[in-house]
Jmol script that loads the backbone (N, CA, C; Angstrom):
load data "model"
ATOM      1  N   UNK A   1      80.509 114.245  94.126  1.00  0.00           N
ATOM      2  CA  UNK A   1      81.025 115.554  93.791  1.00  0.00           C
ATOM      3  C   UNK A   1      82.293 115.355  92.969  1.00  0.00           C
ATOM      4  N   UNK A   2      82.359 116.187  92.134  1.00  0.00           N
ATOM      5  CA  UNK A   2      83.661 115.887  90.851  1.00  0.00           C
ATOM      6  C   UNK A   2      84.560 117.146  91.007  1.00  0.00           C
ATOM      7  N   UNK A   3      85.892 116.996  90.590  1.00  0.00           N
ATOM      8  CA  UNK A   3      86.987 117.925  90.942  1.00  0.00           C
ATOM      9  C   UNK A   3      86.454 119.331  90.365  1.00  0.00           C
ATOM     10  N   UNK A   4      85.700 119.303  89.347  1.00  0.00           N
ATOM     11  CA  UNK A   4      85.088 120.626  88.642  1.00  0.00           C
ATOM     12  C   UNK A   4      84.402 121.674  90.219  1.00  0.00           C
ATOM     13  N   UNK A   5      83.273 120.383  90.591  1.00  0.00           N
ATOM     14  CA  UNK A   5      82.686 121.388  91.663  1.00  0.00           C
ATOM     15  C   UNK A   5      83.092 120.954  92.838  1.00  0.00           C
ATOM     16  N   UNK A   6      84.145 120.814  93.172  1.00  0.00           N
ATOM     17  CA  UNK A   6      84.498 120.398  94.469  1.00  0.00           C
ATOM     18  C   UNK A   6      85.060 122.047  95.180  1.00  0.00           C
ATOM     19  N   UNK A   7      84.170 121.843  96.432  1.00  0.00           N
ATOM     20  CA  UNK A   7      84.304 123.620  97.378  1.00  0.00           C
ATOM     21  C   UNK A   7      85.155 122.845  98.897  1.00  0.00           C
ATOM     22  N   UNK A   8      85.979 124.036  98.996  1.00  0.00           N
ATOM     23  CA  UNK A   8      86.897 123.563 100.296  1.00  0.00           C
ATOM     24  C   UNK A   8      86.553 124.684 100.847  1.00  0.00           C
ATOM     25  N   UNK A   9      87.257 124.657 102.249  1.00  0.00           N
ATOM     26  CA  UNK A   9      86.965 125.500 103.265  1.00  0.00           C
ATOM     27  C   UNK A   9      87.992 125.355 104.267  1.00  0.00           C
ATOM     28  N   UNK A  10      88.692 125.788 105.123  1.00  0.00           N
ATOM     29  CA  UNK A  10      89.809 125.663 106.345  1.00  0.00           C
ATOM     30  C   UNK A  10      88.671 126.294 107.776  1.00  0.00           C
ATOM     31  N   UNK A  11      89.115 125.354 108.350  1.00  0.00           N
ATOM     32  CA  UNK A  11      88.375 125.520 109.595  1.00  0.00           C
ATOM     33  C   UNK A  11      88.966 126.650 110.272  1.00  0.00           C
ATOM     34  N   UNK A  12      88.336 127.604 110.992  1.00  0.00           N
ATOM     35  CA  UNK A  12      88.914 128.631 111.904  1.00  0.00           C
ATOM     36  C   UNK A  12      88.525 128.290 113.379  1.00  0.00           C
ATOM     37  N   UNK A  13      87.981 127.841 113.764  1.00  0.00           N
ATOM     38  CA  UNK A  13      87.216 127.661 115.262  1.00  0.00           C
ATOM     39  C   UNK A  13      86.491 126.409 115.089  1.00  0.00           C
ATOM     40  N   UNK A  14      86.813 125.404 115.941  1.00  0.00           N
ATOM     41  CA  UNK A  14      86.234 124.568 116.236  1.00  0.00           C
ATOM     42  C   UNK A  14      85.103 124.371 117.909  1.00  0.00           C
ATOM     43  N   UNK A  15      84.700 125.172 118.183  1.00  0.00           N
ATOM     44  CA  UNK A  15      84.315 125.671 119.556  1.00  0.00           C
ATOM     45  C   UNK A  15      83.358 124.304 119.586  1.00  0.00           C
ATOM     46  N   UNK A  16      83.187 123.870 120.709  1.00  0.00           N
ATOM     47  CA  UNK A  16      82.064 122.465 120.701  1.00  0.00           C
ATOM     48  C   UNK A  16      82.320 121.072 119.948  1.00  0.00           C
ATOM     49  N   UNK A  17      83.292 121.415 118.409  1.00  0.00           N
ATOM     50  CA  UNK A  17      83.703 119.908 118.058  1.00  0.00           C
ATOM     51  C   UNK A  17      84.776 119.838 117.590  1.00  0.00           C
ATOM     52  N   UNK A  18      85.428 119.596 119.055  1.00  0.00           N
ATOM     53  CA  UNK A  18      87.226 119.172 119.517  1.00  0.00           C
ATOM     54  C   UNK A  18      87.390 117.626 118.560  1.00  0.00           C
ATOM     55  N   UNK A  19      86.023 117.094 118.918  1.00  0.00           N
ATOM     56  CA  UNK A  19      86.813 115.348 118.049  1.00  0.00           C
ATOM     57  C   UNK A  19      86.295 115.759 116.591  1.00  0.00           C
ATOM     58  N   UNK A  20      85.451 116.686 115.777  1.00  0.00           N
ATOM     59  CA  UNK A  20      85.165 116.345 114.643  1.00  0.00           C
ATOM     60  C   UNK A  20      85.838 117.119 113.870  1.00  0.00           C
ATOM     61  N   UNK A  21      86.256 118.423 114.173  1.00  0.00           N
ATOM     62  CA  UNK A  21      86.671 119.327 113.600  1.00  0.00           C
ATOM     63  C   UNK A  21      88.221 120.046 113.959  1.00  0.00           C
ATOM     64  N   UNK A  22      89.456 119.952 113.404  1.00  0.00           N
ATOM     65  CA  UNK A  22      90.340 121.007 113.314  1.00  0.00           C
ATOM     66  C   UNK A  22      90.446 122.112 112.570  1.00  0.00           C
ATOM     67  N   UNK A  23      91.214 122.821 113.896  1.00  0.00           N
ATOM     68  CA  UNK A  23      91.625 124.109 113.296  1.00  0.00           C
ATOM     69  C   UNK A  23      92.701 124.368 112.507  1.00  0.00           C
ATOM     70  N   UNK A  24      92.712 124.676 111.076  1.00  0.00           N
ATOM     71  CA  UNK A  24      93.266 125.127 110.177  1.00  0.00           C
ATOM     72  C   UNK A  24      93.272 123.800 109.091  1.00  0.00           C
ATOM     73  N   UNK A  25      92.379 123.054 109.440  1.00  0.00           N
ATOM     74  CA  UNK A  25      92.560 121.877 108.659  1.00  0.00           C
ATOM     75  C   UNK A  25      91.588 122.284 107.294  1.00  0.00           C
ATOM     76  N   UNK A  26      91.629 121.444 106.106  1.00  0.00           N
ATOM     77  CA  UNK A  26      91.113 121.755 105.020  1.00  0.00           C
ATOM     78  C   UNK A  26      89.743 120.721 105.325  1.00  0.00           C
ATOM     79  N   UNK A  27      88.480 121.622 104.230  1.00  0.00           N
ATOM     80  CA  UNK A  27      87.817 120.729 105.075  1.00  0.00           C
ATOM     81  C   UNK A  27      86.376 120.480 103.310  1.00  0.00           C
ATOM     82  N   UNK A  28      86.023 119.360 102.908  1.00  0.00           N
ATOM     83  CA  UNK A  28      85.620 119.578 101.685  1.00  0.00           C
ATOM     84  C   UNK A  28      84.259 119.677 102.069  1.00  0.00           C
ATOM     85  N   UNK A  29      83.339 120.994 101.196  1.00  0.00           N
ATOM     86  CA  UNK A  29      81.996 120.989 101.463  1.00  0.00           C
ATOM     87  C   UNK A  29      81.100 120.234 100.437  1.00  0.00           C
ATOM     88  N   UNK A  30      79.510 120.183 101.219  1.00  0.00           N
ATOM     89  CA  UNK A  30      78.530 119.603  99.815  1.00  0.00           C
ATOM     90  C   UNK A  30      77.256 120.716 100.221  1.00  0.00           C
ATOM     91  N   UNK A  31      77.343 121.248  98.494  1.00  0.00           N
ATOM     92  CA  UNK A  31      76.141 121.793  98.970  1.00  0.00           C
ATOM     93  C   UNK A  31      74.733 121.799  99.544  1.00  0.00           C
ATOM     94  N   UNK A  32      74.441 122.708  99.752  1.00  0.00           N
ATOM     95  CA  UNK A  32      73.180 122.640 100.343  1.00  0.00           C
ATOM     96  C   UNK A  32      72.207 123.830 100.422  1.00  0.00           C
ATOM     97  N   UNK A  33      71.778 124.318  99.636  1.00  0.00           N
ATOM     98  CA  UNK A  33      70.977 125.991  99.847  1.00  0.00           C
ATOM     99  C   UNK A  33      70.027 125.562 100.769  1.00  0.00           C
ATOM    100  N   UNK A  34      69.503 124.883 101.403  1.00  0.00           N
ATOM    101  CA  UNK A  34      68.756 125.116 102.766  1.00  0.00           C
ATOM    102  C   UNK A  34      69.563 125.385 103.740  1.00  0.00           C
ATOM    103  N   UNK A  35      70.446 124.939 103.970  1.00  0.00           N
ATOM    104  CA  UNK A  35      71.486 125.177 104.797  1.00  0.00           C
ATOM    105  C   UNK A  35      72.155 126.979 104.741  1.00  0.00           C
ATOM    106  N   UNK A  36      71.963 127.115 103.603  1.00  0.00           N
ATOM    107  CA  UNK A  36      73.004 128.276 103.146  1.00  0.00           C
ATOM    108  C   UNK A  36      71.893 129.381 103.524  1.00  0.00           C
ATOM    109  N   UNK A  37      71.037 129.394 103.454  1.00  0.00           N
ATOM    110  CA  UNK A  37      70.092 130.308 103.978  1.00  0.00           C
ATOM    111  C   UNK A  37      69.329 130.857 105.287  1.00  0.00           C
ATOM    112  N   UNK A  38      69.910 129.975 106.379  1.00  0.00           N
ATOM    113  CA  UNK A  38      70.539 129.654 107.705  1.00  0.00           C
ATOM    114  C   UNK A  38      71.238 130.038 108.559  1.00  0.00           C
ATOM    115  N   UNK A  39      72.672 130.464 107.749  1.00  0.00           N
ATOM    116  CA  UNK A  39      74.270 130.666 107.739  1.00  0.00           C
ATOM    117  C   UNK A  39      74.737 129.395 108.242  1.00  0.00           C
ATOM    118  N   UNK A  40      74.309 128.331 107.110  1.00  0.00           N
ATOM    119  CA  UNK A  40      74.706 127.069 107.678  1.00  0.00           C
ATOM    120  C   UNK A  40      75.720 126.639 106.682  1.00  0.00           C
ATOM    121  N   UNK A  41      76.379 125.470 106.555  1.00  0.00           N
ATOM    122  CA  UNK A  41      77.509 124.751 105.410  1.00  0.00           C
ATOM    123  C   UNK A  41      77.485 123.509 105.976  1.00  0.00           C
ATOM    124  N   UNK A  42      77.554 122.713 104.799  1.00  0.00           N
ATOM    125  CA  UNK A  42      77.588 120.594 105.560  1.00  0.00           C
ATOM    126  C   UNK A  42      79.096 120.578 104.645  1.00  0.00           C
ATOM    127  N   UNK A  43      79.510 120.563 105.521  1.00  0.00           N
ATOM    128  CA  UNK A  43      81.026 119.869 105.850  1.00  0.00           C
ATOM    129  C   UNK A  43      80.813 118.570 105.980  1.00  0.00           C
ATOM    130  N   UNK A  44      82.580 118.171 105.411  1.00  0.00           N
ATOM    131  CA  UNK A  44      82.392 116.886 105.279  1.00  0.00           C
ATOM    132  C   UNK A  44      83.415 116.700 106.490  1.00  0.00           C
ATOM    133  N   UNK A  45      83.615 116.286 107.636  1.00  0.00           N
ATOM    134  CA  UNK A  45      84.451 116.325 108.695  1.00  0.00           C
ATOM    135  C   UNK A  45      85.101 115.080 109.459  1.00  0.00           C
ATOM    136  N   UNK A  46      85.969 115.333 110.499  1.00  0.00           N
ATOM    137  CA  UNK A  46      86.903 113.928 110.303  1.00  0.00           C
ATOM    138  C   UNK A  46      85.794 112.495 110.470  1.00  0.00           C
ATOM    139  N   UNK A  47      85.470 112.327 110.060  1.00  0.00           N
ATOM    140  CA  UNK A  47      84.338 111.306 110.347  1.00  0.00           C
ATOM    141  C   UNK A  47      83.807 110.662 109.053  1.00  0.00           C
ATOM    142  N   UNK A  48      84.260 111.617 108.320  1.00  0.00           N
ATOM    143  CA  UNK A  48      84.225 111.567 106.995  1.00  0.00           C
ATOM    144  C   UNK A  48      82.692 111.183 106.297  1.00  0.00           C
ATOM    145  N   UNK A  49      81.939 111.611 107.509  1.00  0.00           N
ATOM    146  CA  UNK A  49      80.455 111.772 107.232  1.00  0.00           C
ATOM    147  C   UNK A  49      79.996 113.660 106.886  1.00  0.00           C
ATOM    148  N   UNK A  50      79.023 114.082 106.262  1.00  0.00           N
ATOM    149  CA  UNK A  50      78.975 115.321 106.294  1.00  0.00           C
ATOM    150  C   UNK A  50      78.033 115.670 107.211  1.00  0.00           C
ATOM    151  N   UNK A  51      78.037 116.865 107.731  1.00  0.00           N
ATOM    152  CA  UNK A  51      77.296 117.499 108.903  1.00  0.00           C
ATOM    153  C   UNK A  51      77.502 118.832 108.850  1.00  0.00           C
ATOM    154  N   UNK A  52      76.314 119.191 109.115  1.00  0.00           N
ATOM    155  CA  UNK A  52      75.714 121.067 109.125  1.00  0.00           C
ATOM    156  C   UNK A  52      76.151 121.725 110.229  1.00  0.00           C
ATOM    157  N   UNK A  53      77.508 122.788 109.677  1.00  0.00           N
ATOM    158  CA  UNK A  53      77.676 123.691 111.087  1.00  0.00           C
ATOM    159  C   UNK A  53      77.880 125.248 110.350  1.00  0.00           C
ATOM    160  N   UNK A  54      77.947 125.978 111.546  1.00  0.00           N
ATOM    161  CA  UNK A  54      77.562 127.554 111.543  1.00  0.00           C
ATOM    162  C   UNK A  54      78.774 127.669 110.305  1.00  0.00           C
ATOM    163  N   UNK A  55      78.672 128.629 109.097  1.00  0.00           N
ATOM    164  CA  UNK A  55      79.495 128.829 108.083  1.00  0.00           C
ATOM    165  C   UNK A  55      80.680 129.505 108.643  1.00  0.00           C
ATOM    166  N   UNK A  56      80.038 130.480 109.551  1.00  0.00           N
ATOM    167  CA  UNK A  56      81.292 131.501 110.362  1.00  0.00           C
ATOM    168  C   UNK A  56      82.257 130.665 111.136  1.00  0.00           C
ATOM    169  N   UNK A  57      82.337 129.330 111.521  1.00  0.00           N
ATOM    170  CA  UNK A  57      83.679 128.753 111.908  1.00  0.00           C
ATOM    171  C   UNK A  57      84.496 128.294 110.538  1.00  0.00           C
ATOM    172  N   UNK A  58      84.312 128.790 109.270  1.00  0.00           N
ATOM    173  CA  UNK A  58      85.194 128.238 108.522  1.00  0.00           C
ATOM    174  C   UNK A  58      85.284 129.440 106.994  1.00  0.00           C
ATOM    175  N   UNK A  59      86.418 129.586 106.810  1.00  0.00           N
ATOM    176  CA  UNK A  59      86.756 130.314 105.604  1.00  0.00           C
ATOM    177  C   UNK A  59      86.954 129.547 103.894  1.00  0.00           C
ATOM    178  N   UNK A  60      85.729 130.023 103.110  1.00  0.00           N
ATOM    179  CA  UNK A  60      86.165 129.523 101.938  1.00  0.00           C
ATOM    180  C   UNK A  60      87.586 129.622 101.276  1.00  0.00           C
ATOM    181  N   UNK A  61      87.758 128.188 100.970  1.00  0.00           N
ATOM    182  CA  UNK A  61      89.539 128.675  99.612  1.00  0.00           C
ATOM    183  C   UNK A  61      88.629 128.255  98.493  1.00  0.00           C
ATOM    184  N   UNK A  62      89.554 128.744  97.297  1.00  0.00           N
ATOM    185  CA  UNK A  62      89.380 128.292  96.117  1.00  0.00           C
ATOM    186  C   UNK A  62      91.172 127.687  95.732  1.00  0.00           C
ATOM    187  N   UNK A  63      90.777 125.999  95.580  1.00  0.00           N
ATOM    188  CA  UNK A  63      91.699 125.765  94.746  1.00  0.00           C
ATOM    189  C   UNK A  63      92.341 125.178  93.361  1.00  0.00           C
ATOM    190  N   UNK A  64      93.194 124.979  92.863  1.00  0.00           N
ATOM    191  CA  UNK A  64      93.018 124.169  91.457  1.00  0.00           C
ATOM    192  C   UNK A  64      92.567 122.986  91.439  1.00  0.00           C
ATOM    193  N   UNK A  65      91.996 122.854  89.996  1.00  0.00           N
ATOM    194  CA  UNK A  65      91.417 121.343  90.254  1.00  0.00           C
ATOM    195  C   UNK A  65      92.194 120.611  90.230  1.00  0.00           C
ATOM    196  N   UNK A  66      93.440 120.302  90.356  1.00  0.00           N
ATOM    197  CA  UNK A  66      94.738 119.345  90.296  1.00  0.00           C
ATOM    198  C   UNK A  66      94.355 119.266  92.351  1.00  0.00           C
ATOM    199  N   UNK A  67      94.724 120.278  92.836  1.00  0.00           N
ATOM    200  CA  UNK A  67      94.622 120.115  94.407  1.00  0.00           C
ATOM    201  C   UNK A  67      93.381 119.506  94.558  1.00  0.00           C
ATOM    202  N   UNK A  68      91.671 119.975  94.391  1.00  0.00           N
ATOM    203  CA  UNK A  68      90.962 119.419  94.413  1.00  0.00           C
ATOM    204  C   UNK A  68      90.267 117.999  94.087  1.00  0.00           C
ATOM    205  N   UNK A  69      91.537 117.502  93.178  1.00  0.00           N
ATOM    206  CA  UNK A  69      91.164 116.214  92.608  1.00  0.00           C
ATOM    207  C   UNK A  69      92.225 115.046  93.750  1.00  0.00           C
ATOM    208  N   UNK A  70      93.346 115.683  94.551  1.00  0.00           N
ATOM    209  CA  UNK A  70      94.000 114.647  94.887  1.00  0.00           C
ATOM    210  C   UNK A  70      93.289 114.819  95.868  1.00  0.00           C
ATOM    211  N   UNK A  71      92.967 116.214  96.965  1.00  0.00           N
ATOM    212  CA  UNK A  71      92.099 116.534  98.592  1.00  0.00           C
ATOM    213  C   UNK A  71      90.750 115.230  98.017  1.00  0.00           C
ATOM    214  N   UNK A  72      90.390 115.401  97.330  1.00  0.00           N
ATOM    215  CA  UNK A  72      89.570 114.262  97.399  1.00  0.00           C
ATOM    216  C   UNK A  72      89.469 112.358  97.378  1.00  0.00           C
ATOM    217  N   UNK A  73      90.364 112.622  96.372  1.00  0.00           N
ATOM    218  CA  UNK A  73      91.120 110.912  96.502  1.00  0.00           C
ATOM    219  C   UNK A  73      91.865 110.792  97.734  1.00  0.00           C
ATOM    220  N   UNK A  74      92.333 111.597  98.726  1.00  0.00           N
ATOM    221  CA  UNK A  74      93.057 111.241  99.725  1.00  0.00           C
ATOM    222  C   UNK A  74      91.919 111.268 100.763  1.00  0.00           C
ATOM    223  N   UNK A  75      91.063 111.708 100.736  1.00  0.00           N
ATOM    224  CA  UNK A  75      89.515 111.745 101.654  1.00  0.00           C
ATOM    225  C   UNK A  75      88.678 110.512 101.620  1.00  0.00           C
ATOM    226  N   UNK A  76      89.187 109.332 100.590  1.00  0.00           N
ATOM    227  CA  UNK A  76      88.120 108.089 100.095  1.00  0.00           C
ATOM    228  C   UNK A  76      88.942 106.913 101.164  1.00  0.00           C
TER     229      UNK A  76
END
end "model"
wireframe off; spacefill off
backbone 0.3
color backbone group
């Protein structure tokens, strides 16, 4: 994924994954329209593996691609 299409999200509720997921943390997505048709989103989470959870624990941001280009180099 490249800083152009890179999608973030901040977690609101982590209910069930205390070790994978914080709350209010930034969190980078990859798409997926099977998922999205679901009400699903694959997050990429502290594990730094991606995994499919309910969209409603997390709020889209939109940010610049300057933010999006370092949230990602600091994620490698």
């Amino acid at each position: 994924m490249n800083k152009e299409t890179a999608q973030f999200v901040v977690c609101l509720n982590n209910e069930g994954y205390l070790a994978s997921l914080e709350i209010g943390k930034l969190y980078r997505t990859i798409p997926d329209e099977e998922a999205e048709k679901i009400g699903g989103l694959r997050v990429v989470d502290e594990d730094g593996e991606d995994y499919l959870y309910d969209a409603e624990m997390f709020c889209p941001l939109q940010v610049p691609p300057i933010v999006a280009q370092t949230l990602i180099s600091i994620g490698k």
